[in-house]
N, CA, C and O atoms as a DFTB+ gen file, in Angstrom:
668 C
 N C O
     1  1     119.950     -17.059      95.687
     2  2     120.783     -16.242      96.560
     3  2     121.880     -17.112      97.154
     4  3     121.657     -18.319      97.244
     5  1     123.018     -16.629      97.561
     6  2     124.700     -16.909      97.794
     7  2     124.198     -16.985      99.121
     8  3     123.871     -15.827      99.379
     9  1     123.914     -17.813     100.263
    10  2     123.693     -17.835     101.477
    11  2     125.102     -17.921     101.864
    12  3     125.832     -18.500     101.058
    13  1     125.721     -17.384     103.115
    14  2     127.236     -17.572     103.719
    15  2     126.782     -19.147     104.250
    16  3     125.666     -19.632     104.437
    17  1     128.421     -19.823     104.434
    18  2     128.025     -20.839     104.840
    19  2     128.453     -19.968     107.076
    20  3     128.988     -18.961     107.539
    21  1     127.866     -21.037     107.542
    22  2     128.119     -20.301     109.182
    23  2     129.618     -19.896     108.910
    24  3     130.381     -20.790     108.543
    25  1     130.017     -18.825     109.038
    26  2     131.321     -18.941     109.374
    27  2     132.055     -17.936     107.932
    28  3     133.076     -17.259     108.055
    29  1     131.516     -18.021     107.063
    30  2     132.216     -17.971     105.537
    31  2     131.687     -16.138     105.015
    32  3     130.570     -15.620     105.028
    33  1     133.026     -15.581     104.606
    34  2     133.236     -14.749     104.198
    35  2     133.320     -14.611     102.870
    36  3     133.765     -15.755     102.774
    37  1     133.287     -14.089     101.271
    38  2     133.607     -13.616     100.083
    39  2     134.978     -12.547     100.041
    40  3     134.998     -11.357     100.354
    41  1     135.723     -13.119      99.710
    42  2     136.961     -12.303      99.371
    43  2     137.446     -12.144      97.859
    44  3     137.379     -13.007      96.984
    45  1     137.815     -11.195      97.776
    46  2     137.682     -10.663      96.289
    47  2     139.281      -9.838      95.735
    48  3     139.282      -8.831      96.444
    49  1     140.008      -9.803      95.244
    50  2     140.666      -9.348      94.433
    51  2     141.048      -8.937      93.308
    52  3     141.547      -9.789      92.573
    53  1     140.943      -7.457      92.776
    54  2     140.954      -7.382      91.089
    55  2     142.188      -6.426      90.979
    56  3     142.673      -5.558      91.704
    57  1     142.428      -6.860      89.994
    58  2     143.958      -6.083      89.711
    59  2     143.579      -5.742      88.216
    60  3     142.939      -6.447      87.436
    61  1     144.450      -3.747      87.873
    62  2     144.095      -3.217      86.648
    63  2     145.618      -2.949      86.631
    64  3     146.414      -3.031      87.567
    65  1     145.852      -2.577      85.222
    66  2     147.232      -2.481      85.013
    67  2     146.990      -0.607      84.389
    68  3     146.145      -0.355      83.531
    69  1     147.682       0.243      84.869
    70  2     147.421       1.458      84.306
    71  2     148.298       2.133      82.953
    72  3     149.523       2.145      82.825
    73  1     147.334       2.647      82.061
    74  2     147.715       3.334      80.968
    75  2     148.765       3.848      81.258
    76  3     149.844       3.511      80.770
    77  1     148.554       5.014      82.353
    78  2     149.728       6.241      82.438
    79  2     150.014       5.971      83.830
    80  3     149.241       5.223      84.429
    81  1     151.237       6.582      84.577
    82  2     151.408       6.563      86.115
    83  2     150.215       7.351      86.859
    84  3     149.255       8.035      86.504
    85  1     150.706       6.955      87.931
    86  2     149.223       7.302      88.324
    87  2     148.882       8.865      88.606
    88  3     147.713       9.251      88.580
    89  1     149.938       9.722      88.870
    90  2     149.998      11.026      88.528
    91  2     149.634      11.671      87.785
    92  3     149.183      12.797      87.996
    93  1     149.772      10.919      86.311
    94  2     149.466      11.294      84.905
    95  2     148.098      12.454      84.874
    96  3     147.292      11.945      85.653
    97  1     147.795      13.096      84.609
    98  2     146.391      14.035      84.455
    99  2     145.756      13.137      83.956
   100  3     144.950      12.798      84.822
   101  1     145.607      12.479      83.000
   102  2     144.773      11.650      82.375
   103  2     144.213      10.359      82.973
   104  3     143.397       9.688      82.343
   105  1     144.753       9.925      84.480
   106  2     144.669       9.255      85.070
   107  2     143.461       9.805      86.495
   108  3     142.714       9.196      87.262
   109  1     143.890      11.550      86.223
   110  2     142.876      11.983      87.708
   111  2     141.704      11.772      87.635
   112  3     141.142      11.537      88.706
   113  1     140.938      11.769      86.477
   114  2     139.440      11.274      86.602
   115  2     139.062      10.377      87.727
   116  3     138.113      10.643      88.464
   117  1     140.046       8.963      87.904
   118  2     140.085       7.827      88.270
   119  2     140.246       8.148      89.834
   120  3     139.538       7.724      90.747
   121  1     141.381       9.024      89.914
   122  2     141.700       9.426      91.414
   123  2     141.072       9.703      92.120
   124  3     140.956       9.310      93.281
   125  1     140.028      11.145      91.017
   126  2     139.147      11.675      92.064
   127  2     137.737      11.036      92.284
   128  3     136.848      11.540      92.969
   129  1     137.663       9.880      91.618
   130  2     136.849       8.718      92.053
   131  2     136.790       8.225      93.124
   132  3     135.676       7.956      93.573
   133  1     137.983       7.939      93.899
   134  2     138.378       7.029      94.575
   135  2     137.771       7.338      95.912
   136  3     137.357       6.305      96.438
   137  1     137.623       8.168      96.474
   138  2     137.530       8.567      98.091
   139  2     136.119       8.474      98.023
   140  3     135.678       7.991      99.066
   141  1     135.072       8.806      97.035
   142  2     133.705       8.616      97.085
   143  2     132.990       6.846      96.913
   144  3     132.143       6.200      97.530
   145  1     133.777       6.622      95.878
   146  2     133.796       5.414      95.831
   147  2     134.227       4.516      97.116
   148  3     133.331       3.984      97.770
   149  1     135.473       4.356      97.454
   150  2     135.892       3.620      98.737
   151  2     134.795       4.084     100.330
   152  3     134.861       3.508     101.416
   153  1     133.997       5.107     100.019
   154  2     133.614       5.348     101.360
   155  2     132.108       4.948     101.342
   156  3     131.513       4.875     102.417
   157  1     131.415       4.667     100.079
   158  2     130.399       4.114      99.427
   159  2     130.741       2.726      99.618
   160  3     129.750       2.070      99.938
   161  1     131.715       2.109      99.540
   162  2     132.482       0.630      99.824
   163  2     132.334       0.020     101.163
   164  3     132.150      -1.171     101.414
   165  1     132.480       1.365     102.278
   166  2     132.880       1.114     103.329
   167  2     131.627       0.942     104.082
   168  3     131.615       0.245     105.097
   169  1     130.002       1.855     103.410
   170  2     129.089       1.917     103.907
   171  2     128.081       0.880     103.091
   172  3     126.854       0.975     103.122
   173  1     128.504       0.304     102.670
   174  2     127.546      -0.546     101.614
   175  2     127.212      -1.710     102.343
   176  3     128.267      -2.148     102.803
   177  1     126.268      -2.419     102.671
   178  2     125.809      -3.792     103.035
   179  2     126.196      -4.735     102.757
   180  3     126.225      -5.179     101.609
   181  1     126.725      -5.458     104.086
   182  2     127.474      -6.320     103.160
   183  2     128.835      -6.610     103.396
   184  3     129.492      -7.648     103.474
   185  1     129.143      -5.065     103.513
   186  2     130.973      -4.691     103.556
   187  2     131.632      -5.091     104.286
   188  3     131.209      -4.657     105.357
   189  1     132.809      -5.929     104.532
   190  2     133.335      -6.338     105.814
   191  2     134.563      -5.709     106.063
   192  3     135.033      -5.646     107.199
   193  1     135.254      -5.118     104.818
   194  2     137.056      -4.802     104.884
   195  2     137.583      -4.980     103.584
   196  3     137.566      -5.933     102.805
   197  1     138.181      -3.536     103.518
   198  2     139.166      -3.562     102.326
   199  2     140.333      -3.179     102.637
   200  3     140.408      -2.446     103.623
   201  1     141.647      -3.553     101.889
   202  2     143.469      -3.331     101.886
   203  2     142.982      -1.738     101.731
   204  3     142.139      -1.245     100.981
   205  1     143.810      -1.157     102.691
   206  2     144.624       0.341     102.507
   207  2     145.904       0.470     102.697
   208  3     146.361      -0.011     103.734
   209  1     146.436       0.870     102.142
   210  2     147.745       1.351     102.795
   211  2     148.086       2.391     104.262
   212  3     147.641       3.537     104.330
   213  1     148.632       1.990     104.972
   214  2     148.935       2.146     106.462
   215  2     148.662       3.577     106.169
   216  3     149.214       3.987     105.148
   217  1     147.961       4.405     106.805
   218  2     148.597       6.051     106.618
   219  2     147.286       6.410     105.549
   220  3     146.849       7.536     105.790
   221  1     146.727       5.873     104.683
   222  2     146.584       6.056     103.208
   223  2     144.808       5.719     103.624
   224  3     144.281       5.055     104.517
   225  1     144.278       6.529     102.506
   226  2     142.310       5.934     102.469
   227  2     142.556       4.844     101.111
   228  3     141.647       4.020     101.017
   229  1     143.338       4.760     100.356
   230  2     143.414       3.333      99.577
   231  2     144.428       2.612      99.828
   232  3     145.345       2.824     100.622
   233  1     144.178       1.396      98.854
   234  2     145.614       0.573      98.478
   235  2     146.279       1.043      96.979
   236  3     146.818       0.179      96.287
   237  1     146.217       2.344      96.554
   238  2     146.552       2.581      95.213
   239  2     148.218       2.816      95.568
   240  3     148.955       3.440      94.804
   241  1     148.446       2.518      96.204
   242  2     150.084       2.920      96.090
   243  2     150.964       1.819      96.860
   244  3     152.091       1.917      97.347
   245  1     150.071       0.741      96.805
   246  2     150.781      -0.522      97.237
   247  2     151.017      -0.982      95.919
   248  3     150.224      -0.452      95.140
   249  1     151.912      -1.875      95.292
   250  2     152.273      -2.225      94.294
   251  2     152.584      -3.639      94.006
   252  3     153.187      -3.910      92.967
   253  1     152.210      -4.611      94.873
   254  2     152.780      -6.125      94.723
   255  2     152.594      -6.633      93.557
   256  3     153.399      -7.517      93.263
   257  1     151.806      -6.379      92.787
   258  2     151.966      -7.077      91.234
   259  2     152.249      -6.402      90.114
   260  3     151.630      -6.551      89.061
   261  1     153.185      -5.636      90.283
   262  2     153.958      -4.683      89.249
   263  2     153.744      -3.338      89.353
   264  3     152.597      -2.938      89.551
   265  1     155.169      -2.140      89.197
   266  2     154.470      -1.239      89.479
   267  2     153.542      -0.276      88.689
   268  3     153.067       0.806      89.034
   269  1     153.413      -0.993      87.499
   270  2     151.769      -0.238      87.195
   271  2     150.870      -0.856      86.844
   272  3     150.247      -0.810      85.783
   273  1     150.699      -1.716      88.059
   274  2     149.617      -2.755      88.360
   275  2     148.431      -1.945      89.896
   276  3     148.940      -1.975      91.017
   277  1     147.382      -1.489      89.794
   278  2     147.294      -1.294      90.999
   279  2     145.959      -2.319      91.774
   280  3     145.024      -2.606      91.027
   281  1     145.910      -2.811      93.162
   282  2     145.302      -3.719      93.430
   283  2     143.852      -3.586      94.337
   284  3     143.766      -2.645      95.126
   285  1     142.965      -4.342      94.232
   286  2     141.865      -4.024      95.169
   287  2     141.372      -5.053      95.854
   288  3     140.815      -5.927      95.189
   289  1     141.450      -5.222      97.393
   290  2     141.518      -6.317      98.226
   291  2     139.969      -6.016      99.221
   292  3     139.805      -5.167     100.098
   293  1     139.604      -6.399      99.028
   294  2     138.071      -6.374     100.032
   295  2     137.545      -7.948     100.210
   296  3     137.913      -8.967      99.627
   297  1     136.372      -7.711     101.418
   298  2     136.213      -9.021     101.917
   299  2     134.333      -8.378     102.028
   300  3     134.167      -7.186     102.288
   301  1     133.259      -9.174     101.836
   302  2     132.340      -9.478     101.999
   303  2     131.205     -10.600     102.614
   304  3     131.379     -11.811     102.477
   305  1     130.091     -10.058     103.269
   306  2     129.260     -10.933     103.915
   307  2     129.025     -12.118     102.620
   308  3     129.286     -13.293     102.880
   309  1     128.528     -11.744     101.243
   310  2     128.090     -12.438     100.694
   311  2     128.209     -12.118      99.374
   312  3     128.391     -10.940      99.064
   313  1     128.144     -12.883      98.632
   314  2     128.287     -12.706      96.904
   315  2     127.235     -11.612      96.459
   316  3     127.738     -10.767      95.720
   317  1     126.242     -11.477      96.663
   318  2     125.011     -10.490      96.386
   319  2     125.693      -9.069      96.699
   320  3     125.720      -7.988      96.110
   321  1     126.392      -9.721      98.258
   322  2     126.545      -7.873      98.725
   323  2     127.661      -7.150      97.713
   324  3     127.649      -5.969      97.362
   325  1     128.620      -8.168      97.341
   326  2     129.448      -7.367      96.066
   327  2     129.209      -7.281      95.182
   328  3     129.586      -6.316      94.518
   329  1     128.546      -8.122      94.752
   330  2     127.883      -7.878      93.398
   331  2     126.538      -6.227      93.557
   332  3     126.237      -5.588      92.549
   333  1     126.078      -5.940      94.689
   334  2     125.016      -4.982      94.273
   335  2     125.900      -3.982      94.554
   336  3     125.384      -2.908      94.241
   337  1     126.896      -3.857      94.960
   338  2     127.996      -2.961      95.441
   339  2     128.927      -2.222      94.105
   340  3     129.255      -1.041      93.993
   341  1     129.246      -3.555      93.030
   342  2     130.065      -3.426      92.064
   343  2     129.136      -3.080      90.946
   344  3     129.662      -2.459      90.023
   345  1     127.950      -3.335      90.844
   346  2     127.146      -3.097      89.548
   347  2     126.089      -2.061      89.947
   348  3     125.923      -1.142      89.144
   349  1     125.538      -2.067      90.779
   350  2     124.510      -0.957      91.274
   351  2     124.433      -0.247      92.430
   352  3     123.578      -0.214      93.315
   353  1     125.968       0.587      92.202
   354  2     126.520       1.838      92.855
   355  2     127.209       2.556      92.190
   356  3     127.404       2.149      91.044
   357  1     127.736       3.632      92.506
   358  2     128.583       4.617      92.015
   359  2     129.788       3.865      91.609
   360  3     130.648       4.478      90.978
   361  1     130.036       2.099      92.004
   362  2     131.181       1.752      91.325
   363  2     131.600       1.839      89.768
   364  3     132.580       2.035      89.050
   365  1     129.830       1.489      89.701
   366  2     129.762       1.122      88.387
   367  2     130.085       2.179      87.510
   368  3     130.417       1.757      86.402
   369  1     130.108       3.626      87.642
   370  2     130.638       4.152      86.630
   371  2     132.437       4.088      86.487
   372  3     133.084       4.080      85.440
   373  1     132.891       4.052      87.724
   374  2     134.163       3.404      87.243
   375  2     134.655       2.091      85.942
   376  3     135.511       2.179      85.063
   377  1     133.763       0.986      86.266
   378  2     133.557       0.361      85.441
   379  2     133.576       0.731      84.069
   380  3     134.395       0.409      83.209
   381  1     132.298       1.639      83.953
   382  2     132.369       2.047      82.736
   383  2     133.340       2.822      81.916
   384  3     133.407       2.826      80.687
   385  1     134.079       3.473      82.754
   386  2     135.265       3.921      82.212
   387  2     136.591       3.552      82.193
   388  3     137.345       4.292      81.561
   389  1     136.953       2.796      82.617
   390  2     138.105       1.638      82.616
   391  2     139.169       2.039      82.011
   392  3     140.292       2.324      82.426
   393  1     138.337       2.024      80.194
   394  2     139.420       1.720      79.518
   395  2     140.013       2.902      79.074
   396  3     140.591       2.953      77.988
   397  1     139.859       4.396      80.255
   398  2     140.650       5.160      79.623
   399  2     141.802       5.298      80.508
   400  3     142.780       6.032      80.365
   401  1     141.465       4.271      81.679
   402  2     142.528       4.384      82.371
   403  2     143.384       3.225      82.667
   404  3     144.553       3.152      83.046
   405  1     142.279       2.126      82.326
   406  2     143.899       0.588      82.176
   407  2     143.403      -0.054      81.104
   408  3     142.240      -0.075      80.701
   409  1     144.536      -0.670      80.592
   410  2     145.028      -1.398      80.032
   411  2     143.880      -2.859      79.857
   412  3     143.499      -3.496      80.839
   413  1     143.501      -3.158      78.544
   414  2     142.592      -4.919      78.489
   415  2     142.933      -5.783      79.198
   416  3     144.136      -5.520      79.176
   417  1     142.862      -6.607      79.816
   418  2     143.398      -7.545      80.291
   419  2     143.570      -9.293      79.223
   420  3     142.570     -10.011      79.217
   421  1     144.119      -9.502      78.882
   422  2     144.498     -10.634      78.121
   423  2     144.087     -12.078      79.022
   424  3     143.950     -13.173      78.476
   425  1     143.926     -11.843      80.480
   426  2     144.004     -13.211      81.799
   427  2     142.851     -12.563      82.481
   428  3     142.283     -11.500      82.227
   429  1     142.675     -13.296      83.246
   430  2     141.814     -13.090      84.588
   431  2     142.278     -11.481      85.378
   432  3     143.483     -11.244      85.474
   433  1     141.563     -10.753      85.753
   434  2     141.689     -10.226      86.701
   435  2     140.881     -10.192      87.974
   436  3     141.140      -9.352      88.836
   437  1     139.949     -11.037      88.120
   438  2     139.243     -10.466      89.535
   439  2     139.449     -12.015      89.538
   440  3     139.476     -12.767      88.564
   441  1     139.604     -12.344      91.008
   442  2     139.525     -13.810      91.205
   443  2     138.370     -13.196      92.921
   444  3     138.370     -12.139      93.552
   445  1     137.641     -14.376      93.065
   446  2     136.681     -14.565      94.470
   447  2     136.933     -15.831      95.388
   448  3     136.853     -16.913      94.806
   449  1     137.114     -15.841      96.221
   450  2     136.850     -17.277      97.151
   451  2     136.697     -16.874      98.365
   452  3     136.864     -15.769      98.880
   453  1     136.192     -18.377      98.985
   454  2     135.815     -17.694     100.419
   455  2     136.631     -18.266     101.342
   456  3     137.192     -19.361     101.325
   457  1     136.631     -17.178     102.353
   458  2     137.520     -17.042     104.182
   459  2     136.631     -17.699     105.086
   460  3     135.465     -17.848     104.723
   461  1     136.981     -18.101     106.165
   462  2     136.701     -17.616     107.658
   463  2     135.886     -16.606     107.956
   464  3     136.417     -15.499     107.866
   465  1     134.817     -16.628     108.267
   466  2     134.388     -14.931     109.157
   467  2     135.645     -14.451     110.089
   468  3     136.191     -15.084     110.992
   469  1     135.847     -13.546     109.749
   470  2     136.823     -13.121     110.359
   471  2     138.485     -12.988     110.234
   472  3     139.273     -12.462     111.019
   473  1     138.706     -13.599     109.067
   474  2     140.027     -13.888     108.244
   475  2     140.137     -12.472     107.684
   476  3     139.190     -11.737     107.405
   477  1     141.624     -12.163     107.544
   478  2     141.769     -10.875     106.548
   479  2     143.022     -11.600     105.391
   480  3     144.205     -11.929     105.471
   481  1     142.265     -11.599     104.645
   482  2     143.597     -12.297     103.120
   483  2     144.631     -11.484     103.407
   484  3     144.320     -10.639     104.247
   485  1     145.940     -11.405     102.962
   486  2     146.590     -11.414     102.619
   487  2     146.947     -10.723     101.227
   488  3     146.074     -10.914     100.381
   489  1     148.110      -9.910     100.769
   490  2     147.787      -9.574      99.015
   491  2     148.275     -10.710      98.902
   492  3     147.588     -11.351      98.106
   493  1     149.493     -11.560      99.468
   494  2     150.241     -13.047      98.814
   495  2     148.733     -13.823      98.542
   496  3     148.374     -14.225      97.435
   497  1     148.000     -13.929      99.701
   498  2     147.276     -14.790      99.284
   499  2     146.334     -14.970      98.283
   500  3     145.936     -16.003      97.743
   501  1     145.913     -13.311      98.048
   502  2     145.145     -13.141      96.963
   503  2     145.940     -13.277      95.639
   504  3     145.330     -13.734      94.672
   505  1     147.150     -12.950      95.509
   506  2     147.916     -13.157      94.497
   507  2     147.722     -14.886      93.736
   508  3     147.488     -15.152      92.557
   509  1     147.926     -15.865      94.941
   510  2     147.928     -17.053      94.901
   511  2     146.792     -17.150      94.303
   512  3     146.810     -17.187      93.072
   513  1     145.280     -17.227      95.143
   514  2     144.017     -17.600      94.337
   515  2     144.206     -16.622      92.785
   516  3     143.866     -17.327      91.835
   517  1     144.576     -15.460      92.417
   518  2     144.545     -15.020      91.029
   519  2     145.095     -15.856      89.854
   520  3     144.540     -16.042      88.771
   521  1     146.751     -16.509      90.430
   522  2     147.536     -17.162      90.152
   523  2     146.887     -19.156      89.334
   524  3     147.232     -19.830      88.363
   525  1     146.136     -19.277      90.163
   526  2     145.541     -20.095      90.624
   527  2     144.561     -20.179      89.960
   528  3     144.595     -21.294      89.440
   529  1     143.302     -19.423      89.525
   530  2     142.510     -19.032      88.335
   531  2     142.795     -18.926      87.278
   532  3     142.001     -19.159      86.367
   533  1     144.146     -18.503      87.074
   534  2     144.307     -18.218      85.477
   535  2     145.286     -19.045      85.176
   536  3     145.639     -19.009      83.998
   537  1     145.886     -19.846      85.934
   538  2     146.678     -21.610      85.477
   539  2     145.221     -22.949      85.514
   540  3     145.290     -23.977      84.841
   541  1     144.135     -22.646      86.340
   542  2     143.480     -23.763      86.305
   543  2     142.156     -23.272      85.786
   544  3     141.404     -23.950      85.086
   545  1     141.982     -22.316      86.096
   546  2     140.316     -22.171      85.574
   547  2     139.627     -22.044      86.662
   548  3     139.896     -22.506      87.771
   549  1     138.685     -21.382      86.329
   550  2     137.328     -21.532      87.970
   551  2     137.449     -23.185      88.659
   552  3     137.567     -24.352      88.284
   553  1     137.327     -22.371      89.919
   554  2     136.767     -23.863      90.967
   555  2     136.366     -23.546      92.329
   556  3     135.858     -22.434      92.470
   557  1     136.463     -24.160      93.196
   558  2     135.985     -23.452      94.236
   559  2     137.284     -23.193      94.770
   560  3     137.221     -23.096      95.995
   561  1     137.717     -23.136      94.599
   562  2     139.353     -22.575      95.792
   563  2     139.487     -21.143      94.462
   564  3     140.359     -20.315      94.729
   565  1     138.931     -20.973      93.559
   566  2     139.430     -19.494      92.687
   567  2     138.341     -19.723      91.559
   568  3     138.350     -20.650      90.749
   569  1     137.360     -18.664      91.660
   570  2     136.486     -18.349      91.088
   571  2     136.125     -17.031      90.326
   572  3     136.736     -16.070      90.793
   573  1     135.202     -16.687      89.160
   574  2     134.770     -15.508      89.204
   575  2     133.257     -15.254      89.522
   576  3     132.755     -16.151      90.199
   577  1     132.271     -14.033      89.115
   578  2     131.300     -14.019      89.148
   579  2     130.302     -15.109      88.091
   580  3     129.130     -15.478      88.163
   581  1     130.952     -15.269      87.523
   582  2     130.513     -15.814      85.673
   583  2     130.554     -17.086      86.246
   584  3     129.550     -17.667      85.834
   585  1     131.526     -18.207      87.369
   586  2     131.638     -18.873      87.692
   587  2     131.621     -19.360      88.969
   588  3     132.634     -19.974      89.305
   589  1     130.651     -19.240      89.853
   590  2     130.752     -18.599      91.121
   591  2     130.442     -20.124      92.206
   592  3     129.829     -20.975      91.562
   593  1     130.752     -20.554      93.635
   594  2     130.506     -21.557      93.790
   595  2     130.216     -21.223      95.103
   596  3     130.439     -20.030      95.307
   597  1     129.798     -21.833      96.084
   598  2     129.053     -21.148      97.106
   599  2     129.994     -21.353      98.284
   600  3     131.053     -21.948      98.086
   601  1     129.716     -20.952      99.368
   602  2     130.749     -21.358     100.347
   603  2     130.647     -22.816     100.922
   604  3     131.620     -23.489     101.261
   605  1     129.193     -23.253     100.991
   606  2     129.623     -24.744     101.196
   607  2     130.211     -25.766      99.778
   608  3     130.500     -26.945      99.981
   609  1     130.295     -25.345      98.823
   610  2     131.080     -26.284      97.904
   611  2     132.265     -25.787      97.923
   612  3     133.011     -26.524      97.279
   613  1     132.975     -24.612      98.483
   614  2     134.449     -24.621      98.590
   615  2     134.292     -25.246      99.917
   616  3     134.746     -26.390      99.934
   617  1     133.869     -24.910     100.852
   618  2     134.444     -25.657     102.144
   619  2     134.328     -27.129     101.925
   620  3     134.793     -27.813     102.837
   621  1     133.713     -27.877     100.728
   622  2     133.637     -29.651     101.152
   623  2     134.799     -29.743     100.183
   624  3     135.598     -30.648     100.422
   625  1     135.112     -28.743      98.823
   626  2     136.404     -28.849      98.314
   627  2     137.791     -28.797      98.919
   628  3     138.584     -29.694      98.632
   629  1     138.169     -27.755      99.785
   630  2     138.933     -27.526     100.182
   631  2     139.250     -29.172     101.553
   632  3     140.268     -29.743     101.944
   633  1     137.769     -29.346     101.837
   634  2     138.290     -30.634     103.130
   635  2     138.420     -31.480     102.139
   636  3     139.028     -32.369     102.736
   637  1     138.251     -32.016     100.638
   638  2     138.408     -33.091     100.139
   639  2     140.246     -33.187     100.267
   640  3     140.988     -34.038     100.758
   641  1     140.602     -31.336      99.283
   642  2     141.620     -31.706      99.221
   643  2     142.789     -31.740      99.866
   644  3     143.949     -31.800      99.457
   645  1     142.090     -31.669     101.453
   646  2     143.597     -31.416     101.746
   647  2     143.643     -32.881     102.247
   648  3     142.604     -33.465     102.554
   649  1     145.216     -33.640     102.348
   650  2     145.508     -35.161     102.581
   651  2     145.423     -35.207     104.303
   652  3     145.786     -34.449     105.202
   653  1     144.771     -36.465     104.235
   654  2     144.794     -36.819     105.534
   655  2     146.404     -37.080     106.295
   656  3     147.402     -37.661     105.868
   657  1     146.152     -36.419     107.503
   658  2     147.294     -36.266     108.378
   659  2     147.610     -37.735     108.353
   660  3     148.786     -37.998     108.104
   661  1     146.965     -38.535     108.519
   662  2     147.387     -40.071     109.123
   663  2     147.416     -40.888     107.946
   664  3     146.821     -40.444     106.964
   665  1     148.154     -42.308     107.829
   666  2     148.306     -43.195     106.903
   667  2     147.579     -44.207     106.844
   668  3     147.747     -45.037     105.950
């Protein structure tokens, strides 16, 4: 088990690129997913916070990584809690149907690392760790599930690398 380190959050970002706009009929399956799904998200163990758009119950109509890219920003107690969240819930049939609504992915799409208790990422920032995964590969500053590292080996990574203030 993924123990938090004191303090340490799981933050998660996956980005799908869509077949059709998102209007498309062939796309509503997906839509009318969404509000059962996100509120199953919201009540799940574990859950700490996901991106919506101001006004909005998702982030499907925020667009920072192209516009038919759409993005999913959530933050978790612990690696377990997203993982039983993403595979053994109602997510999972999204999952299973994917590919009638995006596009393969050729790169990375979900990148993980961990916050602050209490930090809310950023999409830049999540952009960065995605960015960051698919130029270097898993590590602890950008990870996936397949490659996963705990919060105390990013936190002794992250103090290795940052340079000492003094000479």
């Amino acid at each position: 088990m993924t123990e938090p380190t004191q303090g340490a959050h799981l933050a998660q970002l996956n980005v799908a690129t869509l077949l059709h706009p998102f209007d498309d009929p062939r796309i509503a399956p997906f839509v009318e997913m969404l509000d059962p799904v996100n509120s199953a998200a919201d009540g799940a163990p574990g859950f700490v916070w996901r991106l919506v758009e101001e006004g909005e119950g998702d982030a499907t109509g925020l667009r920072p990584a192209g516009e038919d890219v759409i993005v999913n920003l959530s933050v978790w107690e612990t690696q377990e809690a997203l993982w039983d969240f993403a595979y053994r819930s109602g997510h999972l049939e999204v999952m299973r149907r994917r590919r009638e609504w995006f596009e393969r992915h050729a790169e990375a799409h979900l990148v993980l690392w961990w916050v602050p208790a209490g930090h809310l990422p950023t999409v830049g920032e999540a952009l960065e760790r995605l960015s960051d995964l698919r130029a270097h590969g898993p590590s602890p500053r950008a990870f996936t599930f397949a490659s996963s590292y705990t919060a105390a080996e990013a936190a002794q990574y992250l103090l290795a690398a940052v340079p000492s203030a003094h000479p």
